[in-house]
BAFI-3210 file (N, C-alpha, C; in Angstrom, 3 decimals, decimal comma, padded with zeros to 6 digits):
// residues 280
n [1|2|3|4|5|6|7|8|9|10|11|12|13|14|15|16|17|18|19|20|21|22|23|24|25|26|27|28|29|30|31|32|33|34|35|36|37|38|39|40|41|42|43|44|45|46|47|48|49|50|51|52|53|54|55|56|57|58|59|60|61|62|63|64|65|66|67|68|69|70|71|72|73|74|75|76|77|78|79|80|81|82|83|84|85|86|87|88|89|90|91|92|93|94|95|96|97|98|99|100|101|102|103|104|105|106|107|108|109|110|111|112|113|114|115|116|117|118|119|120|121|122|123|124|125|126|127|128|129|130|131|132|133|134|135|136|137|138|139|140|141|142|143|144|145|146|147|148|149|150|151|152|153|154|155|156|157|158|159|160|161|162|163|164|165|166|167|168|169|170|171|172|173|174|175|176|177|178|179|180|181|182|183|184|185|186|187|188|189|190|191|192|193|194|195|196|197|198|199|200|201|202|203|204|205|206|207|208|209|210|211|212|213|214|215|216|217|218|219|220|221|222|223|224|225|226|227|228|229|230|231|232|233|234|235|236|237|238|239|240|241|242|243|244|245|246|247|248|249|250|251|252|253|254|255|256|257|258|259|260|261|262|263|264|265|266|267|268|269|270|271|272|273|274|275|276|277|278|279|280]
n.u [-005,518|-008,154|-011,023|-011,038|-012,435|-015,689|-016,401|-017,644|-019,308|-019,042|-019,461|-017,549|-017,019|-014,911|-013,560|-010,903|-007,864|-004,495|-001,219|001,366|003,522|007,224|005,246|003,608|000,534|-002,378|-005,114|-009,243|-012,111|-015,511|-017,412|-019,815|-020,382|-018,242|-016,630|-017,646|-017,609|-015,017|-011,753|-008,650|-005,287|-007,026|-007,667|-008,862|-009,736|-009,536|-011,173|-009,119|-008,724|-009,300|-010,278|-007,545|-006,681|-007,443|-007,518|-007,836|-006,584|-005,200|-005,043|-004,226|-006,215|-005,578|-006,979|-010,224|-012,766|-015,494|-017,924|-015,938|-013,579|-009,583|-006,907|-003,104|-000,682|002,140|002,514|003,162|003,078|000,107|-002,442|-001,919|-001,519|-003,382|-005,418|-004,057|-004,394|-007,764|-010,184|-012,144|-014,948|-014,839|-015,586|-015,014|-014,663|-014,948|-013,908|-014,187|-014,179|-011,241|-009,861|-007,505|-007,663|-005,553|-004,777|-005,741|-004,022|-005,219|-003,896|-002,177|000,682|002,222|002,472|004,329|004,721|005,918|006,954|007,495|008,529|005,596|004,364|003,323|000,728|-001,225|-000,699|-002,001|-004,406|-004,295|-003,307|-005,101|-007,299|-006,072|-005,759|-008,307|-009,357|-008,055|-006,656|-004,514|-001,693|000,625|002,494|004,652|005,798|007,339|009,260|010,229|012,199|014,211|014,820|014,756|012,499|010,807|009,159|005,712|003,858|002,767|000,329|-000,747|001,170|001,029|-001,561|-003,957|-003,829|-002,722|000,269|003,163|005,525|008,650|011,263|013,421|016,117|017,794|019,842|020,305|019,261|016,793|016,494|016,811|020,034|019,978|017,972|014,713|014,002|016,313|016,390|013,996|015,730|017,294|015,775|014,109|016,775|017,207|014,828|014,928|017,427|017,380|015,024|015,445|014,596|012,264|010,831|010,110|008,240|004,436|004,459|003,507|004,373|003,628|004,373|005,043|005,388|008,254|009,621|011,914|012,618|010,385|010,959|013,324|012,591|011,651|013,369|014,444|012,632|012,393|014,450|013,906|011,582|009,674|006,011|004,959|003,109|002,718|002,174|001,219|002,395|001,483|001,007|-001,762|-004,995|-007,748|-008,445|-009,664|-008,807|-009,313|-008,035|-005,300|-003,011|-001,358|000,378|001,138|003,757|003,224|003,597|001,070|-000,228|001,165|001,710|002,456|001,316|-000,160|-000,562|-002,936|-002,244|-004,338|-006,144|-005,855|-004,022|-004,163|-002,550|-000,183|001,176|004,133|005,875|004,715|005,622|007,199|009,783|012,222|011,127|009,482|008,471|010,098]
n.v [002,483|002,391|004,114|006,594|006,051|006,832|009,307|008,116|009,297|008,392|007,487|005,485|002,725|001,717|-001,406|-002,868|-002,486|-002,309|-003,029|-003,665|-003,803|-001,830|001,193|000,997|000,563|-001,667|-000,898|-001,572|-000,521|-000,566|-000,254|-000,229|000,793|001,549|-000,553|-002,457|-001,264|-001,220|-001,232|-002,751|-000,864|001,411|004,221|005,774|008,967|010,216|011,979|013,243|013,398|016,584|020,277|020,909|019,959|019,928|019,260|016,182|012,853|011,182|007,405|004,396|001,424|-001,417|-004,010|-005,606|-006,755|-008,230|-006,167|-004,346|-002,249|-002,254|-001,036|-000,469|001,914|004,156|005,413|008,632|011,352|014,739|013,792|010,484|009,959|010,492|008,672|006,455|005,845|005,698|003,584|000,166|000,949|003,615|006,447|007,074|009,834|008,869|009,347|007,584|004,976|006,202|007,052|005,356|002,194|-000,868|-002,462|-005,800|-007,945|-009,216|-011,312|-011,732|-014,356|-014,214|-012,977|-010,403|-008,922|-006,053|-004,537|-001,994|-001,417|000,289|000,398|-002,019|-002,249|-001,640|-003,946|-005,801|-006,004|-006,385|-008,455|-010,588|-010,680|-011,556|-013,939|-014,802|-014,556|-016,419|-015,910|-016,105|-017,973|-017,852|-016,052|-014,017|-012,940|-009,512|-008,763|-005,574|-004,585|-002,339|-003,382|-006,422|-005,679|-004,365|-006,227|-006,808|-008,439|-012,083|-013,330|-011,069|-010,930|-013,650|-015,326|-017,958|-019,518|-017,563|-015,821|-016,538|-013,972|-013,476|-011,937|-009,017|-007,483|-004,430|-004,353|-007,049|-008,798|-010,068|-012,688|-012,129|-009,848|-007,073|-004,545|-004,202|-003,768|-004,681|-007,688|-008,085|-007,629|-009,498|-011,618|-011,697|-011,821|-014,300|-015,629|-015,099|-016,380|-018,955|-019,358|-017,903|-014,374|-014,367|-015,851|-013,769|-012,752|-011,786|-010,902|-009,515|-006,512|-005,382|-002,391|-000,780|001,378|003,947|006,439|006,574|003,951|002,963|004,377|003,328|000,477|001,011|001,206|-001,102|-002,527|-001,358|-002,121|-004,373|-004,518|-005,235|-004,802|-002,485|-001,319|001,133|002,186|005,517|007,727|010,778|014,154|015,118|017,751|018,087|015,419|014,802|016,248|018,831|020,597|020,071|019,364|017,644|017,120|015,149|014,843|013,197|011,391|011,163|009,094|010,049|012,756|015,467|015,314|017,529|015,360|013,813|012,516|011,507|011,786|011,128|008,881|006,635|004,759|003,984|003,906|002,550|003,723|006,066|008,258|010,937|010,768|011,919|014,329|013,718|014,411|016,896]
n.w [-015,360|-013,073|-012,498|-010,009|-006,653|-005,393|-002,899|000,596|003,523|006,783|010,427|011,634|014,399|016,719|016,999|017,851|018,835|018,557|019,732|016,950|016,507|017,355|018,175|016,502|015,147|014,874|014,023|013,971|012,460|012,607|010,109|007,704|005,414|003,656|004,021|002,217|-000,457|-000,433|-002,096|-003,119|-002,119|-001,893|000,187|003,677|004,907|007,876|010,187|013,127|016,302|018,418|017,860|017,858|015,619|012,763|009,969|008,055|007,796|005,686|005,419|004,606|003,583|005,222|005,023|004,700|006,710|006,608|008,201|008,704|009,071|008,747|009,292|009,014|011,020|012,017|015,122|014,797|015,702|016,388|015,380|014,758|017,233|018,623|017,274|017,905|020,709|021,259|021,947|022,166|021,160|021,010|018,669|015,145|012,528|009,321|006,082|002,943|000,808|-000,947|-003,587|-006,644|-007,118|-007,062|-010,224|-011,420|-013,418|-015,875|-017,293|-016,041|-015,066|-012,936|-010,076|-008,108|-004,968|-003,866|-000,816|001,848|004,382|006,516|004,056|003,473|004,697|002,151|000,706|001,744|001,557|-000,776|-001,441|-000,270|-002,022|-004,403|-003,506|-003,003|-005,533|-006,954|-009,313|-010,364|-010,271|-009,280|-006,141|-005,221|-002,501|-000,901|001,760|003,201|005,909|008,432|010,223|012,436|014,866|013,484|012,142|012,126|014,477|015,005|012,728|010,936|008,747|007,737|007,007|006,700|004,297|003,083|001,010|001,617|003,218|002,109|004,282|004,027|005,716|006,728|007,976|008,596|010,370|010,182|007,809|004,238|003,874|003,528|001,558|000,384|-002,834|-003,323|-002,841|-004,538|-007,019|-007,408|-007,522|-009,599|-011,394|-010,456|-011,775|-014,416|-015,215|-014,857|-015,992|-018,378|-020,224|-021,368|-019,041|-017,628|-019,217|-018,385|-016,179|-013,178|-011,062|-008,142|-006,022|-002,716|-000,424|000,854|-000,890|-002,217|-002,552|-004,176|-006,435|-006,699|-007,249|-009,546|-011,043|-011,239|-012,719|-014,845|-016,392|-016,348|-017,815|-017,184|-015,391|-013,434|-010,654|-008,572|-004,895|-004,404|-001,751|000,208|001,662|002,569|002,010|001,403|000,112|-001,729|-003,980|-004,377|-003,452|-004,442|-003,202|-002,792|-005,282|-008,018|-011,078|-013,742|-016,689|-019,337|-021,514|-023,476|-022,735|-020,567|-016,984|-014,211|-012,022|-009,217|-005,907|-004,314|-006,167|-009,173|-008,239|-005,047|-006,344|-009,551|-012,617|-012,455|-014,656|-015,595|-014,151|-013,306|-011,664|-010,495|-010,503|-008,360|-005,110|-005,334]
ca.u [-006,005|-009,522|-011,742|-010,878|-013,940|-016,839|-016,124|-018,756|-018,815|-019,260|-018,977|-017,081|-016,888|-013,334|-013,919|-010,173|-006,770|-003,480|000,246|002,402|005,577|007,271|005,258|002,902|-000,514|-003,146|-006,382|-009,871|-013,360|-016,955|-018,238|-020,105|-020,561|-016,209|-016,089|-018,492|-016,672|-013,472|-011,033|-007,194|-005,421|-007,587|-007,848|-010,050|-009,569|-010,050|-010,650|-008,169|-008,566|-010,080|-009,839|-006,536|-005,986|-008,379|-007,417|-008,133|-005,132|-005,189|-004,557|-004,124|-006,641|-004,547|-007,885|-011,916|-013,291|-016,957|-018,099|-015,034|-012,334|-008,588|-005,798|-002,146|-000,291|002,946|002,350|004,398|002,595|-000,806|-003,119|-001,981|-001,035|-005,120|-005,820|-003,712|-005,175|-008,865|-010,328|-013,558|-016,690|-014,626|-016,168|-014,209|-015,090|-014,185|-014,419|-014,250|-012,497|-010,470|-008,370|-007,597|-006,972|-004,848|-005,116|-005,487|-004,142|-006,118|-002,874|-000,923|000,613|002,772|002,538|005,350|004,051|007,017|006,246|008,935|007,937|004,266|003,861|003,077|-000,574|-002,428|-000,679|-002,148|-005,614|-004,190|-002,620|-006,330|-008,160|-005,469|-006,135|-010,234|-009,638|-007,390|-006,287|-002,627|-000,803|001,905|002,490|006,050|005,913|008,735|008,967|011,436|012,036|015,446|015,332|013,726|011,995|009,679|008,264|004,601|003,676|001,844|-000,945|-000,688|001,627|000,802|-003,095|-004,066|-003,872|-002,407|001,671|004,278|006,154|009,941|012,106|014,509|016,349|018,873|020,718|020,627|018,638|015,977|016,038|017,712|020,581|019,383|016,773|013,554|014,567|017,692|015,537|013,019|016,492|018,063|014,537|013,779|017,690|017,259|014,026|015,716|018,564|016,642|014,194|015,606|013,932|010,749|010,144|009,265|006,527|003,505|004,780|003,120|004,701|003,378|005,017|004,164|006,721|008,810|009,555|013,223|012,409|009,502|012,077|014,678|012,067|010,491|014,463|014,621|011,241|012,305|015,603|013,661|010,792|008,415|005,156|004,800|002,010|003,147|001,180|002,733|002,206|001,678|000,339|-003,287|-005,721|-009,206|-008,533|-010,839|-008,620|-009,944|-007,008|-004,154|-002,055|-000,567|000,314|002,303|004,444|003,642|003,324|-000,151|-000,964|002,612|001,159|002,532|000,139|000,172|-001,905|-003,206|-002,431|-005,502|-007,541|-005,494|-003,664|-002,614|-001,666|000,240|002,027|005,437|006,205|004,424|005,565|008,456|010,873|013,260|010,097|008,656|008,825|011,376]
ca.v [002,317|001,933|005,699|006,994|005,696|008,350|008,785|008,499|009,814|007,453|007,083|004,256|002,216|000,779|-002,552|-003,342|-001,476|-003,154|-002,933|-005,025|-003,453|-000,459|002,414|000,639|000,106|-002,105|-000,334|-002,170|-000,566|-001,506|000,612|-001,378|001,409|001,491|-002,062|-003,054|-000,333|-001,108|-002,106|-002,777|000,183|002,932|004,774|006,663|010,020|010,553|013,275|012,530|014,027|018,017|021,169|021,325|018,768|020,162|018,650|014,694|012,538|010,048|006,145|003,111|000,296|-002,811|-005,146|-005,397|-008,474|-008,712|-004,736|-004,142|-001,624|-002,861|-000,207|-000,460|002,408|004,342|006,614|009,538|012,960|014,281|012,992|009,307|009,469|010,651|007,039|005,188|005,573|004,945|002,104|-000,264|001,781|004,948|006,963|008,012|010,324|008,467|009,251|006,883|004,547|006,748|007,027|004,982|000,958|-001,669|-003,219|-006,884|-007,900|-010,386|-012,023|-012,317|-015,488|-014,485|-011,407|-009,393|-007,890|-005,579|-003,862|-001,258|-001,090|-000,021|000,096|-002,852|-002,203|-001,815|-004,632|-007,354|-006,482|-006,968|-010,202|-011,033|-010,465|-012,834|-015,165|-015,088|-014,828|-017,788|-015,591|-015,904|-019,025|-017,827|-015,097|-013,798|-011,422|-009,759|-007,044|-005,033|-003,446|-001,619|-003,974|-007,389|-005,522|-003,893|-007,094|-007,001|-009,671|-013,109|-013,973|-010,110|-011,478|-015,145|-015,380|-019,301|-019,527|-016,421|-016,126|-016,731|-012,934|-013,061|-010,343|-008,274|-005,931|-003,451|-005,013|-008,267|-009,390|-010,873|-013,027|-011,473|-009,005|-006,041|-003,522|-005,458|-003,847|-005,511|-008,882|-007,871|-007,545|-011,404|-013,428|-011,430|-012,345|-015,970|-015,965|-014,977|-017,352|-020,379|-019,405|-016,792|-013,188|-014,715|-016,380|-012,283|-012,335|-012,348|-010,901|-008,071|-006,114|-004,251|-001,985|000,347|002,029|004,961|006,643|006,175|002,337|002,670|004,870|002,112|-000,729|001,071|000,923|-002,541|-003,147|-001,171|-002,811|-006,137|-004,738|-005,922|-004,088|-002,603|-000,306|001,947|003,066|006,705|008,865|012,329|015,359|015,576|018,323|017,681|014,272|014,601|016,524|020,015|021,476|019,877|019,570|015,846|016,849|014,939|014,892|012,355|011,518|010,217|009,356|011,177|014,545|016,159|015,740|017,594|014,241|014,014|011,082|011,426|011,280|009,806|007,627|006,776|003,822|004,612|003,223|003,350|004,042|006,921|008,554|011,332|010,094|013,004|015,691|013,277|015,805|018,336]
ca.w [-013,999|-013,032|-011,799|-008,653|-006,450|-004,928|-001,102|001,350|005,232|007,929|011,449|012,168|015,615|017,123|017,637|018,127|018,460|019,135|019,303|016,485|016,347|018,304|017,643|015,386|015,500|014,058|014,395|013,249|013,479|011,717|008,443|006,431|004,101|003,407|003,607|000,884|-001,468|-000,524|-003,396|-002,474|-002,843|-002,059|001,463|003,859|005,312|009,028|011,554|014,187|017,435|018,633|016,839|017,273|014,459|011,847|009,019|008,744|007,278|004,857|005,816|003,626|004,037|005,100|004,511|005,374|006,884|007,022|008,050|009,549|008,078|009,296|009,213|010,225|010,661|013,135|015,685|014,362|015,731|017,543|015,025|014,962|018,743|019,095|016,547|018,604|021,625|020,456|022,288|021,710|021,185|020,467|016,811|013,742|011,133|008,359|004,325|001,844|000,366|-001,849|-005,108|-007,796|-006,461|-007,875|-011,496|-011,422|-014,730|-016,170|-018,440|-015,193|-014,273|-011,674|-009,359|-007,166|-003,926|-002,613|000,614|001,946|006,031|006,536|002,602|003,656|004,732|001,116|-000,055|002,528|001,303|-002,288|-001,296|-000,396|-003,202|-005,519|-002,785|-003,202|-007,237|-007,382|-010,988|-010,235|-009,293|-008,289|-005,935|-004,534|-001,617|-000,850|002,598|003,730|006,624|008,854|011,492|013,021|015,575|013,033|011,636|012,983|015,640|013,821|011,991|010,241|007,075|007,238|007,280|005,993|002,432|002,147|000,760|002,649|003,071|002,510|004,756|003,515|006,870|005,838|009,240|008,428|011,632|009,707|006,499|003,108|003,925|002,469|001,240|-000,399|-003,784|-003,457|-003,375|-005,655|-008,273|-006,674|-008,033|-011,138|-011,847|-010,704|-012,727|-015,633|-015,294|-014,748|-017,427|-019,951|-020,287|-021,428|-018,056|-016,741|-019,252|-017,872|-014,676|-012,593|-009,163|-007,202|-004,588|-001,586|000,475|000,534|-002,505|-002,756|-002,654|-005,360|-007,546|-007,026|-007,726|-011,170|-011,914|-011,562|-013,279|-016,710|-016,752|-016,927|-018,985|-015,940|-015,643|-012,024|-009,958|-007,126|-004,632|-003,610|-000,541|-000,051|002,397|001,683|002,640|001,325|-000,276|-003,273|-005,187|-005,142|-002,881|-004,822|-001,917|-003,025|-007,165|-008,546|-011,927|-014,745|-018,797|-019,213|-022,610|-024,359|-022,367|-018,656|-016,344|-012,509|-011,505|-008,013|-005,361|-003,826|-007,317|-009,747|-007,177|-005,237|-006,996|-010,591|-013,802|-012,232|-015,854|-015,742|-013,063|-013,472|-010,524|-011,117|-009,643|-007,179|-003,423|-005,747]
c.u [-007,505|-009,498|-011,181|-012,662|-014,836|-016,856|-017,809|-018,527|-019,643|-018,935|-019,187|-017,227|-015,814|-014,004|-012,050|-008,999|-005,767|-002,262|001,041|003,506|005,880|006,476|003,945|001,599|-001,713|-004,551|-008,234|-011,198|-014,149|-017,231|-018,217|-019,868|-018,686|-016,107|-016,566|-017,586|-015,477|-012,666|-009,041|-006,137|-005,245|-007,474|-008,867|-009,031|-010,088|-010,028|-010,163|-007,970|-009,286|-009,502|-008,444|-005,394|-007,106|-008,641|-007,117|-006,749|-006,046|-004,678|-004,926|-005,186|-005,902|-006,002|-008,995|-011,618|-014,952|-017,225|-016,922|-013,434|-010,957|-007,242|-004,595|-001,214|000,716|002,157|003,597|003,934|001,050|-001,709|-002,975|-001,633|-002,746|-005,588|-005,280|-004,039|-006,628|-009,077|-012,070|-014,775|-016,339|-015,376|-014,835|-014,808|-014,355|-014,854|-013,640|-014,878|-012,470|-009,983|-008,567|-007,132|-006,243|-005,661|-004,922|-005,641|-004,629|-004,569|-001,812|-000,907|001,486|002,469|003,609|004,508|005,466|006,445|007,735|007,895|006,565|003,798|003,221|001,480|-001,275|-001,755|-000,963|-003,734|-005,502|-003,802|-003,935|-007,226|-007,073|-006,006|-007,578|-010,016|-009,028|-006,948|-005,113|-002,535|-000,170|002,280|003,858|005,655|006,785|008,466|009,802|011,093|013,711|015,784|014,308|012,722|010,610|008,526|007,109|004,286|002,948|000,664|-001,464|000,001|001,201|-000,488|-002,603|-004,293|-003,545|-000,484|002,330|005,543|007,540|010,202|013,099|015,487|017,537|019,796|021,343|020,341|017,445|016,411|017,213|018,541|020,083|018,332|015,847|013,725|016,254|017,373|014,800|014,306|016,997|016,846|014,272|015,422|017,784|015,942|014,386|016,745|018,342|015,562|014,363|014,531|012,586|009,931|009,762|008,044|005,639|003,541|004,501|003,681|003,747|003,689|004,345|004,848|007,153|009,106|010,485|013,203|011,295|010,066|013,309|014,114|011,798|011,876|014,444|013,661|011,821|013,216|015,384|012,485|009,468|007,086|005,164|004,397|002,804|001,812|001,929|001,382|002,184|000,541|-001,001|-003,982|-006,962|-009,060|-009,274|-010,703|-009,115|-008,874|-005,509|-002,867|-001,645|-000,287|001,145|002,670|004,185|002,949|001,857|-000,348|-000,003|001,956|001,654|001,440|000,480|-001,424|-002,044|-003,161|-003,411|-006,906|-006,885|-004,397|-004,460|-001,799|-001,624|000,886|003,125|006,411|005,989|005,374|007,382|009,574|011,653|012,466|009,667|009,392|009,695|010,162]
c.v [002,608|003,837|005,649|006,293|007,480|007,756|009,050|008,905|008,698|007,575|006,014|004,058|001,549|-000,161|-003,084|-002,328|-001,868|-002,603|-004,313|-004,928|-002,296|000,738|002,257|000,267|-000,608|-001,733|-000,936|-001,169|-000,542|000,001|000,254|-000,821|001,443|000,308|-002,522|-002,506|-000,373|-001,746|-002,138|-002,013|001,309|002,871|005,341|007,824|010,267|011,987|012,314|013,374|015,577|019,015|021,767|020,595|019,116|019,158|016,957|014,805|011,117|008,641|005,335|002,068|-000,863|-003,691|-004,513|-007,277|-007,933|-006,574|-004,107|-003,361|-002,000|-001,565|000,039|001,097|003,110|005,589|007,847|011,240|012,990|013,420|011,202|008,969|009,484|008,784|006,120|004,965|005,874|004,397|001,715|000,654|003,334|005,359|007,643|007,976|009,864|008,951|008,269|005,855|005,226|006,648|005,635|003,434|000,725|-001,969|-004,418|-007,053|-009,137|-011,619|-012,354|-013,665|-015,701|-013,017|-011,444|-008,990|-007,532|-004,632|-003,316|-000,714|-001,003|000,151|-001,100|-003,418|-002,275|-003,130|-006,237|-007,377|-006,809|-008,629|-011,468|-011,515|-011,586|-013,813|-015,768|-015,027|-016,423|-017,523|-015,766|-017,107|-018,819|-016,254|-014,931|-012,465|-011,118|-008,549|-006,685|-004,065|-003,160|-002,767|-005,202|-006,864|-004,300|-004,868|-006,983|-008,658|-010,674|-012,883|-012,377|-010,449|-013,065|-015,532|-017,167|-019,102|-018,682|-017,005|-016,134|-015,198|-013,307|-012,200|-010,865|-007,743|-005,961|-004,409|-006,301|-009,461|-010,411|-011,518|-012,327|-010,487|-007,767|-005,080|-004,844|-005,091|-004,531|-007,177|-009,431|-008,321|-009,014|-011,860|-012,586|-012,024|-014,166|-016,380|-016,368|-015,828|-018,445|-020,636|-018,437|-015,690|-013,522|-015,135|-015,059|-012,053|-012,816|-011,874|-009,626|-007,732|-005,122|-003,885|-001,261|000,448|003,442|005,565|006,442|004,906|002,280|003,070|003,976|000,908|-000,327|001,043|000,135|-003,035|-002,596|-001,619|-003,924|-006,372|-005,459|-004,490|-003,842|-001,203|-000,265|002,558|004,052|007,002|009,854|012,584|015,436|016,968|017,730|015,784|013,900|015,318|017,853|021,008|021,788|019,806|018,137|015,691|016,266|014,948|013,425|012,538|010,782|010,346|010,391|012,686|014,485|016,149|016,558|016,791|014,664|012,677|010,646|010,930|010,468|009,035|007,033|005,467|004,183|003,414|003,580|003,825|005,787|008,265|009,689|011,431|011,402|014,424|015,321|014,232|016,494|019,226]
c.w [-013,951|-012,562|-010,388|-008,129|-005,760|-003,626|-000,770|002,788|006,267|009,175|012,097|013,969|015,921|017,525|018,092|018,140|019,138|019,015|018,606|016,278|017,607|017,616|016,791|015,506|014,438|014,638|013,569|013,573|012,140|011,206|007,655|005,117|003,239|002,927|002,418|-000,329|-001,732|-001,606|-002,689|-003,456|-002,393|-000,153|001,850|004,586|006,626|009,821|012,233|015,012|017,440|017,583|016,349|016,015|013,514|010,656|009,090|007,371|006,962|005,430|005,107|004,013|004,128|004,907|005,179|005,710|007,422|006,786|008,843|008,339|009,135|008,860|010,051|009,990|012,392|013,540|015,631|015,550|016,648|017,121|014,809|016,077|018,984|018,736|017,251|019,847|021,595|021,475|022,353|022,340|020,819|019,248|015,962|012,907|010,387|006,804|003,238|001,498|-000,630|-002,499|-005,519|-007,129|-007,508|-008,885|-011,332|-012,653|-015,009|-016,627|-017,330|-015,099|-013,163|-010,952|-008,302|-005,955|-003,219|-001,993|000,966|003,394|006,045|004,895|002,381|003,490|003,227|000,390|000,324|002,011|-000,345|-002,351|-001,082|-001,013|-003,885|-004,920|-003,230|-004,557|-007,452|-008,715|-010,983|-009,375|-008,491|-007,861|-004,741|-003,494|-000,662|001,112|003,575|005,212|007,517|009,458|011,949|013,369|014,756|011,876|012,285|013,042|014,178|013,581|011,167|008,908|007,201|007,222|006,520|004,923|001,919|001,658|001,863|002,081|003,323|003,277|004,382|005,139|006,188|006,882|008,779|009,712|011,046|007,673|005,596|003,635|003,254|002,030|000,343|-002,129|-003,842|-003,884|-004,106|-007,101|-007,797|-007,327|-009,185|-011,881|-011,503|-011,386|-014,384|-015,981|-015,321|-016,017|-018,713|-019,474|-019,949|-020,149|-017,130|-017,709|-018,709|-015,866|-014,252|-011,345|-009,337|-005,564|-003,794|-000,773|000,071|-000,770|-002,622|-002,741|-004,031|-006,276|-007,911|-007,495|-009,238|-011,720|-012,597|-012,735|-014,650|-017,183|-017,342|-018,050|-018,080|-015,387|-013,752|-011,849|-008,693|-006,334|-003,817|-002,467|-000,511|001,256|002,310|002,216|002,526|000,577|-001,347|-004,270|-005,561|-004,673|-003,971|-004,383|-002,436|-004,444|-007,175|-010,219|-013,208|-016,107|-018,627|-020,803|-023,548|-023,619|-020,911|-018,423|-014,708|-012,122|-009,610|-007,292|-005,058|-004,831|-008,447|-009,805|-006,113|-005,619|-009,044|-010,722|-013,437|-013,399|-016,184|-014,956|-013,142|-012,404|-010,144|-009,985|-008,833|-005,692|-004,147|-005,298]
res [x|x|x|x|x|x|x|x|x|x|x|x|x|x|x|x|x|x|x|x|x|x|x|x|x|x|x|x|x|x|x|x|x|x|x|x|x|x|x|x|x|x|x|x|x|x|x|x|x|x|x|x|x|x|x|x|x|x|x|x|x|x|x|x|x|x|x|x|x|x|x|x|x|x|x|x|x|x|x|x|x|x|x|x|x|x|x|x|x|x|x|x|x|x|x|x|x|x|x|x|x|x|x|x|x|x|x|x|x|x|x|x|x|x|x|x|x|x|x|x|x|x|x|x|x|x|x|x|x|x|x|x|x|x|x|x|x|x|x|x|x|x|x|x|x|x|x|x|x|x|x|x|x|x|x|x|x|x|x|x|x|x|x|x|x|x|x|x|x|x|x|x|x|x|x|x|x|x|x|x|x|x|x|x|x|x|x|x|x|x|x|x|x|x|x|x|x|x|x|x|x|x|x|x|x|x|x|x|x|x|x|x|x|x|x|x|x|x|x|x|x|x|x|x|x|x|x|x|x|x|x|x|x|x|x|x|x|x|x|x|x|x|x|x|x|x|x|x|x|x|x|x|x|x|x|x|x|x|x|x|x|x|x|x|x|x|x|x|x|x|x|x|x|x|x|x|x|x|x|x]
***
């Protein structure tokens, strides 16, 4: 995986802030300095709201356009109830973009994008970037979520020229019956069946969701011998890795490491990655 990047501090401007699901918000505002830097991936770190929210919280970049940072994410608590009500011309302290982005493998010729609910977000500005490389023909994107009613509204998964996002719902209200690892294992098995083993070489995923969905995808992936990047989640405090509030558990190089999401994630070798200790 590539260096963690070197954050910078900004204060951003809301230029936009919407509702696309229940609960859910797509929040946009201008920092050139983020945007330029940004790699798909990595995050920034916000203050969110008065002193009685001290500590800023980590959020995924779902894409940049122009100087404009784009982030979707639920209103769970005070600090993303503060972010979600925002509105144009508001300021946020923002730091970054953060941690370690995606690997675009050069030797790919097909890529995976599974998304597990808002896991969703870092993998629309990855879906981007293939788009503007044109390095990958062919690109499957798969994305799960409980229920219809948490698909976000249009023109968020279908941009022009971008992929066309399968759904998964556990319900069975939208699309595939099922969890998105459930779908992810249905086309690597009709890959395989149509073309033999060999037709997974050459084949990269990458997920972003919950962890019992990224632990059930890196299943699938070593079963088939398929190379696949996670990007995990975690608690943060300082975000740069000096607290250690987000360790996690993996082999780097035949050696234990207690790695850090924040520094060297939060996207990982789901190979690496000891499943077994992840939140124990």
């Amino acid at each position: 995986m590539p260096a963690s990047l070197a954050p910078g501090i900004e204060i951003g401007v809301v230029r936009r802030n919407e509702r696309v699901a229940p609960d859910v918000r797509l929040l946009t505002f201008a920092a050139p300095g983020i945007a330029r830097s940004y790699r798909p991936g990595t995050f920034v770190h916000l203050r969110t709201g008065d002193s009685s929210t001290p500590l800023r919280r980590p959020f995924s970049i779902a894409r940049v356009a122009g100087d404009e940072v784009i982030l979707l994410f639920r209103v769970i608590g005070a600090g993303t109830g503060w972010l979600g009500a925002c509105e144009p011309g508001d300021r946020i302290d923002a730091a970054g973009p953060l941690g370690t982005p995606f690997t675009l493998v050069p030797a790919s010729r097909r890529v995976f994008l599974v998304a597990g609910g808002l896991g969703l977000a870092p993998l629309l500005g990855l879906a981007d970037e293939l788009r503007a490389t044109g390095g990958v023909e062919n690109v499957d994107a798969l994305f799960g979520v409980r229920t219809e009613d948490e698909i976000p509204g249009p023109g968020l998964i279908d941009p022009p020229g971008g992929p066309i996002w399968r759904i998964a719902s556990d319900d069975g209200s939208a699309g595939f019956t099922g969890t998105v690892v459930d779908l992810l294992e249905e086309r690597l098995g009709e890959m395989a069946a149509n073309g033999g083993e060999d037709s997974l070489s050459g084949l990269t995923v990458y997920a972003s969701g919950p962890v019992p969905m990224l632990e059930a995808a890196a299943g699938v992936a070593a079963a088939r011998g398929v190379d696949l990047q996670v990007s995990m989640e975690a608690h943060m405090a300082c975000g740069v890795g000096a607290c250690r509030a987000c360790g996690i558990v993996a082999w780097k190089d035949r050696a234990r490491i207690n790695g850090r999401v924040c520094r060297e994630g939060p996207v990982f070798d789901a190979s690496e990655i000891l499943w077994e200790e992840v939140g124990r």
